[in-house]
C-alpha positions as CSV (number, residue, x, y, z in Angstrom):
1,X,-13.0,-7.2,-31.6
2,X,-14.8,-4.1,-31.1
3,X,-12.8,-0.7,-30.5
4,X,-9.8,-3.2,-30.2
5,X,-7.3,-2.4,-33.1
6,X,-7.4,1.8,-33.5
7,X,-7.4,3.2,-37.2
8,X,-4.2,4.4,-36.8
9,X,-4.1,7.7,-39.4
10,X,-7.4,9.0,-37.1
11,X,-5.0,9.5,-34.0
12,X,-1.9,10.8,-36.4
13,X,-3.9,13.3,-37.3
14,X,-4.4,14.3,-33.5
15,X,-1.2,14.0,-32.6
16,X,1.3,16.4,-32.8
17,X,4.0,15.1,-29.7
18,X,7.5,14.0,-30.1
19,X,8.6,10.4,-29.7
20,X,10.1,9.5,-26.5
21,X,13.6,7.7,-26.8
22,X,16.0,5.8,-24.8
23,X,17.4,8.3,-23.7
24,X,14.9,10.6,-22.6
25,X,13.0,7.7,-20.9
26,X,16.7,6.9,-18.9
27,X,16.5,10.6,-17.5
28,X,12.8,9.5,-16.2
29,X,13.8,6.1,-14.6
30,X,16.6,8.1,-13.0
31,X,14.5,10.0,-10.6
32,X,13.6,6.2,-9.5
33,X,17.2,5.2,-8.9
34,X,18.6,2.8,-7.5
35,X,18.2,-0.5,-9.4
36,X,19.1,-3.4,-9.0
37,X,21.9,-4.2,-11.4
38,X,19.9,-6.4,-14.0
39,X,16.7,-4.9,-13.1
40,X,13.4,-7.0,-13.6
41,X,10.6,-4.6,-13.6
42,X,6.8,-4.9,-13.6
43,X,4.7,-2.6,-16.1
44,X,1.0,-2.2,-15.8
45,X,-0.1,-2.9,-19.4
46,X,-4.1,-2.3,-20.2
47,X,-3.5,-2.1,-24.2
48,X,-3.7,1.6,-24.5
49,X,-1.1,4.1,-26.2
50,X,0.1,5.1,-22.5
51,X,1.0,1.7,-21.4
52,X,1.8,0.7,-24.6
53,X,4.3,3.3,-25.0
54,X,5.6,2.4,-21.1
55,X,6.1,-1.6,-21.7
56,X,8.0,-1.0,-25.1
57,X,10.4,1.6,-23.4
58,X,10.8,0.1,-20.1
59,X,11.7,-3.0,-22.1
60,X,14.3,-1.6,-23.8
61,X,15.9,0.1,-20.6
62,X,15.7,-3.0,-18.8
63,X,17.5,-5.5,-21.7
64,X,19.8,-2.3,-21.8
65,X,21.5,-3.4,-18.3
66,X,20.7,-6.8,-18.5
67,X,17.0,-7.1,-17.2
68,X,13.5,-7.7,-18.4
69,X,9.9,-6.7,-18.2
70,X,7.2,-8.8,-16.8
71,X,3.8,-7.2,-18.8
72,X,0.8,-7.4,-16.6
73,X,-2.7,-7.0,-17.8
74,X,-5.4,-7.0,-15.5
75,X,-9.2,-8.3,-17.1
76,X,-11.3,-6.7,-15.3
77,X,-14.3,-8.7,-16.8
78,X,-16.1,-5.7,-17.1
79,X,-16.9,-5.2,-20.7
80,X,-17.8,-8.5,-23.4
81,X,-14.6,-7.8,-25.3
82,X,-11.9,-7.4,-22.7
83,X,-10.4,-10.7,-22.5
84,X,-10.4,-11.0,-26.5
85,X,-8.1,-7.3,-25.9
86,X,-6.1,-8.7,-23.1
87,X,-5.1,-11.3,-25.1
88,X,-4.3,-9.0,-28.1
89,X,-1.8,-7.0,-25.9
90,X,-0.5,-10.3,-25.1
91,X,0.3,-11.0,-29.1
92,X,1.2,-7.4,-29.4
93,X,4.1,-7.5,-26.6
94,X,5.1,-11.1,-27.7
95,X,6.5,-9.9,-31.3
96,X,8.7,-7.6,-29.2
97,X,9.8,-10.5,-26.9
98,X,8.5,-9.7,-23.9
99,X,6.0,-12.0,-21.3
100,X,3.0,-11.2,-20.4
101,X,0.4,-12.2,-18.3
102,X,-2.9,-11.9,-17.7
103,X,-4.9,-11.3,-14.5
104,X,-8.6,-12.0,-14.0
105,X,-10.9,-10.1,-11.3
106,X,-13.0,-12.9,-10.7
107,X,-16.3,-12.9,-7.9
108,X,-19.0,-10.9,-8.3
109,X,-18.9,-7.2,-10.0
110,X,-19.6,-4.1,-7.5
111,X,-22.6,-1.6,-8.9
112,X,-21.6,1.3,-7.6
113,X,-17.6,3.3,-7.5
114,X,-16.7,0.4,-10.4
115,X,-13.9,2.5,-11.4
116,X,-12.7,2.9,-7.8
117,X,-13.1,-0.7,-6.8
118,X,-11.8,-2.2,-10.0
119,X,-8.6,0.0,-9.7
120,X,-7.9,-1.3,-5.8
121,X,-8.6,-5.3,-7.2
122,X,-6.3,-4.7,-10.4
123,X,-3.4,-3.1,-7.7
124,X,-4.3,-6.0,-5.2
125,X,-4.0,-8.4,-7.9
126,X,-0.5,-7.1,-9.4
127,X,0.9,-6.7,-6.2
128,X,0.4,-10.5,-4.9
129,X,1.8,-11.8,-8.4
130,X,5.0,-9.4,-8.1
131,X,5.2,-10.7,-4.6
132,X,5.0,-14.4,-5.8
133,X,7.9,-13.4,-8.5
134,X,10.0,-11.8,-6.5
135,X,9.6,-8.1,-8.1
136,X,10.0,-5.2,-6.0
137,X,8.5,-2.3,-9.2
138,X,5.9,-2.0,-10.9
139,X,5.8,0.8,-13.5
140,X,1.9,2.3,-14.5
141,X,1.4,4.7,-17.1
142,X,-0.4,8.1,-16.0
143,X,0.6,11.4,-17.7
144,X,0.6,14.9,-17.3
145,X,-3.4,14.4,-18.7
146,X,-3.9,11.9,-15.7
147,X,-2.2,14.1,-13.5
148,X,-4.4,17.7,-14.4
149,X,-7.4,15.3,-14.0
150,X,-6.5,14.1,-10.5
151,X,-5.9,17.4,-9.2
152,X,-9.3,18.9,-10.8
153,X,-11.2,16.2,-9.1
154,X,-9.7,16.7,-5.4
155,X,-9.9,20.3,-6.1
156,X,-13.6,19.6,-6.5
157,X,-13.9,18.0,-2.9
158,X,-12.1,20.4,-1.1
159,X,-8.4,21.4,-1.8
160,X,-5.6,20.2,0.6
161,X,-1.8,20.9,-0.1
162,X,-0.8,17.8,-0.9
163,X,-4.0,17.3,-3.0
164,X,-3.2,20.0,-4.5
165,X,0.1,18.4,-5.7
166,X,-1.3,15.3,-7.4
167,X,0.0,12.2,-7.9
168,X,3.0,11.2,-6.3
169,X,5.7,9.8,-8.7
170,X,5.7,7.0,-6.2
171,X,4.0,5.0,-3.8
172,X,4.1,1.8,-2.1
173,X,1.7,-1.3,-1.7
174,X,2.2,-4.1,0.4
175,X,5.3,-5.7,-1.5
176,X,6.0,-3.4,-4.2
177,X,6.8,0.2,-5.0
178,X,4.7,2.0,-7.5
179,X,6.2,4.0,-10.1
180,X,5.3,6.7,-12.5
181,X,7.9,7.7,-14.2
182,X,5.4,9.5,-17.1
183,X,4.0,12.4,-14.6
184,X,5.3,15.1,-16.4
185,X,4.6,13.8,-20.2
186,X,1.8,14.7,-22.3
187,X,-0.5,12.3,-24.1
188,X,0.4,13.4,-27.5
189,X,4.3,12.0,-26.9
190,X,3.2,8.5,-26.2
191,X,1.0,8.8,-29.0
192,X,4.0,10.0,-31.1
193,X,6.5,7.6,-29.7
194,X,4.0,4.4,-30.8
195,X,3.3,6.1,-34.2
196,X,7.1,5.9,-34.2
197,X,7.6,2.6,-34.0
198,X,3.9,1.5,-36.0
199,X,2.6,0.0,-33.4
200,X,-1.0,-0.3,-32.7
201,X,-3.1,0.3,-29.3
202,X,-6.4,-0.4,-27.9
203,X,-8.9,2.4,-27.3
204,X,-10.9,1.4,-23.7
205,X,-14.7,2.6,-24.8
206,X,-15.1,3.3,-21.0
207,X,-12.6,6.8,-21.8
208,X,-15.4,8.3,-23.6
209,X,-18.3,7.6,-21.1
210,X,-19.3,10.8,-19.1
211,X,-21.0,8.8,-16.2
212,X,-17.5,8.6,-14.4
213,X,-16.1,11.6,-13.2
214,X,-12.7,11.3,-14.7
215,X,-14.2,11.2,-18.3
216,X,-16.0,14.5,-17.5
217,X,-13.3,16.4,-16.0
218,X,-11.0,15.2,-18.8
219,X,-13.5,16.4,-21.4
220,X,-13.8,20.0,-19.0
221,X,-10.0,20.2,-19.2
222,X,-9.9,19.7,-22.5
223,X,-12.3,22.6,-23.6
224,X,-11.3,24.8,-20.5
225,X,-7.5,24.5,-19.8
226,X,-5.5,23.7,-22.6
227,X,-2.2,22.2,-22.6
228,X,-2.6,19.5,-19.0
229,X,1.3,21.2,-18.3
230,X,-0.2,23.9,-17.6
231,X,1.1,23.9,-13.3
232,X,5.0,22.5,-14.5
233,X,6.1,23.1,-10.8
234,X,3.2,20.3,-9.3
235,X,6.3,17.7,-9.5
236,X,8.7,19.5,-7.4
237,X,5.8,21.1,-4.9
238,X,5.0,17.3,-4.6
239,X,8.8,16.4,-4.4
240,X,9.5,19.2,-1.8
241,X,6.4,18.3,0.7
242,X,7.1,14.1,0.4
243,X,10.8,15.3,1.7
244,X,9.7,17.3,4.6
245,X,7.0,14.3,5.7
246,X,9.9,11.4,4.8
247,X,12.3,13.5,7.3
248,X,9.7,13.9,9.6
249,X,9.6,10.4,10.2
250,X,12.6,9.1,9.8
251,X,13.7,11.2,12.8
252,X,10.1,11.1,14.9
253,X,8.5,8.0,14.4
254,X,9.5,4.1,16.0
255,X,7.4,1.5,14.5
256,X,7.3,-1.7,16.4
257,X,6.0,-5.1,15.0
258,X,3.5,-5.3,16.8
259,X,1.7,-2.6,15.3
260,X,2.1,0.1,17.5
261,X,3.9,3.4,16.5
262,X,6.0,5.9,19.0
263,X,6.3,9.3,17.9
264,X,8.7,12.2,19.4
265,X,6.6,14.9,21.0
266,X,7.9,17.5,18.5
267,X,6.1,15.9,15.7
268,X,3.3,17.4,17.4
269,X,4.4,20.9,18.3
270,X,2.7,23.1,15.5
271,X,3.3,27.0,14.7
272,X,6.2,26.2,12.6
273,X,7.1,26.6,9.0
274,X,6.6,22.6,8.1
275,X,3.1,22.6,9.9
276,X,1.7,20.7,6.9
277,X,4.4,18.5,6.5
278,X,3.8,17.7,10.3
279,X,0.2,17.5,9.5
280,X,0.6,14.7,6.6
281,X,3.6,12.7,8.8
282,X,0.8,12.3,11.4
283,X,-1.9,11.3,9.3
284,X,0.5,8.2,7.8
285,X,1.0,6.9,11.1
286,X,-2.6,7.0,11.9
287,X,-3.7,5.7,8.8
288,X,-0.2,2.7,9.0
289,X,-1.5,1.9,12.5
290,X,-5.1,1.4,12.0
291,X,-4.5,-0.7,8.8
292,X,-6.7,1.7,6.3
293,X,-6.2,2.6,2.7
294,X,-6.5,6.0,3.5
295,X,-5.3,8.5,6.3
296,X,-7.9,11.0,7.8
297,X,-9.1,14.1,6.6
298,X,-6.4,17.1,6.6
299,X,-8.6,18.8,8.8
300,X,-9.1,16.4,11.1
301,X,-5.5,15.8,11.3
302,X,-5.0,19.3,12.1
303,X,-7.5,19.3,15.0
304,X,-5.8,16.5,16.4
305,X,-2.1,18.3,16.2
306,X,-3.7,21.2,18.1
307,X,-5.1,19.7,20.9
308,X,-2.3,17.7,21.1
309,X,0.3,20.4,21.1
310,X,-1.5,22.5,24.0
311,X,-2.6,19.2,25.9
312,X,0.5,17.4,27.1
313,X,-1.9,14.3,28.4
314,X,-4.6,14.5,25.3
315,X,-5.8,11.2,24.5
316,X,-8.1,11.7,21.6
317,X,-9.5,8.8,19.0
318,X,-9.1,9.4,15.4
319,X,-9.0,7.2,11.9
320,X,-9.4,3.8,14.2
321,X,-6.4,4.6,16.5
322,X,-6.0,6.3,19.7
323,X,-3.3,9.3,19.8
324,X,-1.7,8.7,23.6
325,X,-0.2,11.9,24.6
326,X,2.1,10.6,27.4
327,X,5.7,12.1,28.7
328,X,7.7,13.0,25.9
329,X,6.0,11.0,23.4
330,X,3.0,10.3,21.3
331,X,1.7,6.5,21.3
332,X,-0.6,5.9,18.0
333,X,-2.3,2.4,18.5
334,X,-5.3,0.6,17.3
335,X,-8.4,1.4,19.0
336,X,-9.9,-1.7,20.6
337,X,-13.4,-0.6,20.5
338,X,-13.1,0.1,16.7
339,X,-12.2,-3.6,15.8
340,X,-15.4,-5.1,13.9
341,X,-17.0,-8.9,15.0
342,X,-15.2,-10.3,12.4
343,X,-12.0,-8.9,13.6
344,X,-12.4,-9.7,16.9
345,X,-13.2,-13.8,16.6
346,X,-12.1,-14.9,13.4
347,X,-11.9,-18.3,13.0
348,X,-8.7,-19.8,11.2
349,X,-9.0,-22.1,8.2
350,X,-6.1,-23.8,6.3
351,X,-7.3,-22.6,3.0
352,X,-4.4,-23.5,0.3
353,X,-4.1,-26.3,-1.9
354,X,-2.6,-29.9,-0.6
355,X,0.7,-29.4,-2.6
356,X,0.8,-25.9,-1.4
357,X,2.9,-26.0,2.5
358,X,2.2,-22.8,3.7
359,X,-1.0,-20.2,3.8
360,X,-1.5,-17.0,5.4
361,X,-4.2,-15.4,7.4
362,X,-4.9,-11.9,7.5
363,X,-6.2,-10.0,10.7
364,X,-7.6,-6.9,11.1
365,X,-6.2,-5.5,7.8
366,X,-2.9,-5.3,10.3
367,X,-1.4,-8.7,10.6
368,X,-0.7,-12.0,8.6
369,X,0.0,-15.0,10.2
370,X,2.2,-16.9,8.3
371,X,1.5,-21.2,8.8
372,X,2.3,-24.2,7.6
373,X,0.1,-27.7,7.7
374,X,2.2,-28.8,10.3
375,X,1.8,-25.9,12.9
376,X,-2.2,-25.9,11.7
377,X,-2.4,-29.8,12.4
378,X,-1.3,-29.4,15.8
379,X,-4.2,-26.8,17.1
380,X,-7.5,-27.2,18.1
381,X,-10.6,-25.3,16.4
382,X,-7.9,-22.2,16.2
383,X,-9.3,-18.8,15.7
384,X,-7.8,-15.2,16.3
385,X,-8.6,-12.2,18.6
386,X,-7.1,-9.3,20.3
387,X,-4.9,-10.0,23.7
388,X,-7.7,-8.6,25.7
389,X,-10.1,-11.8,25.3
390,X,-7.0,-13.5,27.2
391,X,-8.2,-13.8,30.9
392,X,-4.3,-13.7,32.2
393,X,-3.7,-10.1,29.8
394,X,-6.0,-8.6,32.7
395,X,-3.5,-9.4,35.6
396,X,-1.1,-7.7,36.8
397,X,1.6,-10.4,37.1
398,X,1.2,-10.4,33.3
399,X,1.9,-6.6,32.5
400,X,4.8,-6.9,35.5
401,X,6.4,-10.2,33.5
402,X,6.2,-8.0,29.9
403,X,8.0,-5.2,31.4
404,X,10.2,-7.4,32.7
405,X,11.3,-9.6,29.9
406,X,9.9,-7.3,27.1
407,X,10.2,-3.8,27.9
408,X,9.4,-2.0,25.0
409,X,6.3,-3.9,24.9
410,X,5.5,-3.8,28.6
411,X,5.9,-0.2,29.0
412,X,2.9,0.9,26.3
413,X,0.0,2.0,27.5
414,X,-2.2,-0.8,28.5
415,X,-5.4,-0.2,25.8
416,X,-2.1,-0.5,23.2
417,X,-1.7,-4.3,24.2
418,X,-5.9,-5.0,24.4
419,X,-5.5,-4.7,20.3
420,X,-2.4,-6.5,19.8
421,X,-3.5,-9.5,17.5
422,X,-3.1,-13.4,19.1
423,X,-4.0,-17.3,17.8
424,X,-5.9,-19.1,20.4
425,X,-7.8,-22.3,20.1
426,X,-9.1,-25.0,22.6
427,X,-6.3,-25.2,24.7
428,X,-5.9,-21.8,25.3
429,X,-3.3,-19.1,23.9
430,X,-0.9,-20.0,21.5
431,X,1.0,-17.0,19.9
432,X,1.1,-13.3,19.9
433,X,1.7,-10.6,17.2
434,X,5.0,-8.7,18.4
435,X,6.6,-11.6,20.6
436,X,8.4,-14.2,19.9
437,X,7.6,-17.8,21.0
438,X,10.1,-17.8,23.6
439,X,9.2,-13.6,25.1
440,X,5.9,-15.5,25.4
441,X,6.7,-18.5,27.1
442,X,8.6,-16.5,29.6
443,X,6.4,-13.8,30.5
444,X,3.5,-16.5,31.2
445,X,5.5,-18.6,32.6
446,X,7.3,-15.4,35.2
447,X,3.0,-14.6,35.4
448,X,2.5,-18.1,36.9
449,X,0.3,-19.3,33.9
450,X,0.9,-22.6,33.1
451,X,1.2,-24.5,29.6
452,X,-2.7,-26.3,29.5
453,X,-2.7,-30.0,30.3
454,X,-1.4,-32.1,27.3
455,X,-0.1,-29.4,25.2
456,X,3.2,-29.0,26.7
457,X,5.4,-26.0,26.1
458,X,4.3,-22.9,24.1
459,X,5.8,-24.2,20.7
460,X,4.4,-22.9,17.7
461,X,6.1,-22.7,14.2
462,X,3.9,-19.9,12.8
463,X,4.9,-16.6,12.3
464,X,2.7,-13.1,12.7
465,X,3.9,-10.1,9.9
466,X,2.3,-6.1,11.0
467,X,1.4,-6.7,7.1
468,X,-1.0,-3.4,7.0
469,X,-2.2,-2.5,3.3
470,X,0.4,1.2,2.9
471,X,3.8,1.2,4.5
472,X,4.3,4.1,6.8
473,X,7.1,5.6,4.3
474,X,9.8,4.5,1.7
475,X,12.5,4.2,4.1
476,X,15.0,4.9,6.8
477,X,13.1,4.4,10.3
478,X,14.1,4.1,14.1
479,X,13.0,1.0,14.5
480,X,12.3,-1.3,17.8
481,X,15.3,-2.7,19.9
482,X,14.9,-5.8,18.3
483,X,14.9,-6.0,14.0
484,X,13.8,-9.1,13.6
485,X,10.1,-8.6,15.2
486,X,9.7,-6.3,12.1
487,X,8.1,-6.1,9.0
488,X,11.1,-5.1,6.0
C-alpha cells in the first residue's frame, strides 16, 4: 500500500510535542458540554496522526461514562490506494475495539475545487449516516496547524472579523453538531500522543501537493511563521463574537416552519458597539432563509443594515431572499424570482427501495417532504412548486381565510407566501409547507375552493420539514405560536 504504513522513527525524529491524556482531552470535551449520559459520539477518522489521535481518545472518554465511538472514514475514491487505507484504519481501530465504517463518494469525480467538493460530499455523507444512527456529534480533527492555515487563506481574500477568527470550535449540519475539540493543539502533540501508545498512521500523499492552496500556505507558514499558536486569543475572539450573534438571535429573530424569519427592528439599528455581531446575525438569517451553504459577503451585509436602519420601508434583495422592512419588524423570505426551473416544477418520484416505507423529497434546498407509499399511491403525477402557481393563492378570499384561521401566516407580506413550498398533482393542491392538513382544509374551504371531484377531503399523510442545509444557530429561539409546525 503506497504511503499507507509511515516509518515511524522518521516522524519521532520531527516530533517534539507532549502526549495528550485523559485528562487533558476531558478539559477539551468540556467546552462541548452537555452530554448525554452514556454519550455515543461520531469521529471523522481519514487514517492520519490527527484523527488517529482523536478516535483513540474520544474512545476512551466515551467507554469512560459508559458510551462509545462510531469511527467514520469517508473514501473519497480519489486516489488508487484509498480504499486499501480505509480499510487499514478499519483493522487499525478494530484492535482497540472500536467500529468503524466506511463511506464511499460514489458518481462521477468533479475536476475543478476537488478539495472543496470532496469535503461538502464527505460532511453530506457523515451527516445522513449519524442521522440514520441516531447520533447527534461528530468529532473531526483540525489543529492549531489547520486553524493558522484557514485564517491565512481568508486573510488572502479579503479579511472579515469573523474570518479573522477562524474556525469555530463548533458548527451545525442538518442533524448533527460538529465538533473540534483540537483547535487550540499543535500537530506535534498528536504526533506525540500516537508515538505514545505505538500506534501507526497513514500519511495522505495529497498533504504534500502544492497545487491546492492549503498545501502551499501550510508550507508558507511553516518557513514564515513559526509555532501555528502564534494568535492564542483567536479561540476566545471567536468565542466572544459567536456570543454576541447567538444573543442577537435568540432575542431578535422568530423562525417559522414555513421558512420565513421575523426579525425585531433593532437587529437592524447600526452605530453601536456589536455592529458586527449585528452584521453576522443578519447574514445567518439570510443565508437560513434562502437555503445556501454560505451567507453573503460581510460587505454586503453591511450595505443592507444601512439602508435598512435609515429606510424604515426598505425592501432590498440580497443572498436569494428579500429583507421586508415593515412596522417594527424585518421579514427575511425567499425571493420568488430567484427560485431556478427545477425548483419551481419538480416532479416527485417515490425513489426508495420496496422494503423501505418512507422516502423524502427535497425542495429548494429549504424543505423535505417526508412520504410514505401509501400517501404517494394515492396522488396523481404529483410534483412540487411554490404557492403562487396555485390559481386560488391569487384571491383575496384566500389571503382573508389565512389571516383568519392562520394568522401568523396570513399577516406576512404577500411575495413571502408566493415562495412557500406546496405538492400538487392532477387533482389540484394537495399540501402546503407551514400548514397543517387541517389550517389547509379550512382556509380553502372559508375561500370557497372546493375539494376536486373524486378526491374528497384534503387528507394527506405526508409531512413537509424547513430542512435548509445550516441551522440558523445552536439554540434558544422565539419560535412561531405553534411548535409543532417547526423544525427541532
Amino acid at each position: 500500500m503506497t504511503d499507507s504504513v509511515p516509518n515511524r522513527s522518521e516522524h519521532a525524529a520531527a516530533s517534539s510535542g507532549t502526549p495528550l491524556d485523559a485528562v487533558v482531552f476531558e478539559k477539551l470535551m468540556a467546552e462541548f458540554a452537555p452530554f448525554e449520559a452514556a454519550p455515543v459520539v461520531g469521529v471523522a477518522v481519514s487514517g492520519g496522526a490527527d484523527s488517529m489521535a482523536l478516535a483513540l481518545l474520544a474512545d476512551e472518554w466515551c467507554r469512560a461514562r459508559g458510551g462509545a465511538i462510531l469511527a467514520i472514514t469517508v473514501d473519497h475514491g480519489l486516489r488508487a490506494d484509498s480504499a486499501q487505507e480505509a480499510q487499514w484504519v478499519g483493522n487499525q481501530l478494530y484492535e482497540h475495539g472500536i467500529e468503524h465504517v466506511i463511506l464511499r463518494w460514489q458518481g462521477t469525480k468533479p475536476s475543478r475545487a476537488v478539495q472543496e467538493q470532496a469535503r461538502r460530499a464527505r460532511y453530506d455523507l457523515m451527516d445522513q449516516l449519524l442521522a440514520d444512527r441516531g447520533i447527534f456529534h461528530l468529532l473531526v480533527a483540525h489543529h492549531a496547524g489547520d486553524q493558522a492555515e484557514t485564517i491565512a487563506m481568508r486573510e488572502m481574500r479579503g479579511p472579515t472579523p469573523l474570518g479573522q477568527a477562524g474556525m469555530s470550535a463548533r458548527r451545525f449540519m442538518k442533524h448533527a453538531r460538529v465538533l473540534r475539540p483540537f483547535l487550540a493543539v499543535e500537530k506535534a502533540d498528536l504526533v506525540a500522543t500516537l508515538q505514545s501508545r505505538h500506534q501507526a498512521w497513514v500519511e495522505d500523499p495529497s498533504n504534500r501537493n502544492e497545487k491546492f492552496e492549503r498545501v502551499r500556505v501550510r508550507n508558507r507558514l511553516a518557513d514564515n511563521c513559526g509555532p501555528s499558536s502564534c494568535r492564542a486569543d483567536i479561540a476566545e475572539e471567536r468565542r466572544t463574537l459567536e456570543q454576541s450573534i447567538g444573543r442577537l438571535l435568540a432575542g431578535c429573530v422568530t423562525l417559522h416552519g414555513n421558512g420565513v424569519a421575523l426579525c425585531d427592528r433593532s437587529l437592524f439599528m447600526t452605530g453601536h458597539h456589536d455592529d458586527t455581531a449585528r452584521i453576522y446575525a443578519v447574514g445567518q438569517v439570510v443565508r437560513t432563509a434562502g437555503g445556501a451553504g454560505y451567507m453573503p459577503a460581510f460587505d454586503s451585509l453591511a450595505g443592507a443594515l444601512a439602508r435598512i436602519s435609515e429606510n424604515p420601508s426598505a425592501r432590498l434583495s440580497l443572498g436569494g431572499c428579500v429583507l421586508h422592512a415593515r412596522r417594527d419588524q424585518v421579514c427575511v423570505y425567499r425571493e420568488r424570482g430567484r427560485l431556478d426551473g427545477a425548483a419551481v416544477h419538480q416532479v416527485v418520484t417515490m425513489d426508495v427501495p420496496a422494503d423501505v416505507k418512507t422516502g423524502s423529497v427535497c425542495w429548494d434546498n429549504r424543505f423535505e417532504l417526508l412520504l410514505n407509499r401509501a400517501d404517494f399511491g394515492g396522488l396523481t403525477d404529483p410534483w412540487i412548486g411554490p404557492l403562487d402557481l396555485c390559481d386560488v393563492f391569487h384571491t383575496k378570499a384566500f389571503r382573508a381565510a389565512l389571516r383568519e384561521i392562520v394568522p401568523f401566516i396570513g399577516n406576512l407580506p404577500r411575495a413571502a407566501l408566493a415562495s412557500m413550498p406546496a405538492l400538487y398533482d392532477k387533482e389540484g393542491l394537495r399540501s402546503v409547507g407551514g400548514l397543517e392538513v387541517s389550517e389547509l382544509s379550512d382556509v380553502l374551504s372559508a375561500a370557497d375552493c372546493e375539494p376536486p371531484s373524486g378526491r374528497g377531503k384534503f387528507a394527506f399523510g405526508g409531512r413537509w420539514r424547513f430542512a435548509p442545509p445550516v441551522p440558523l444557530w445552536e439554540s434558544g429561539f422565539k419560535s412561531s405560536p405553534k411548535p409543532d409546525n417547526l423544525l427541532a
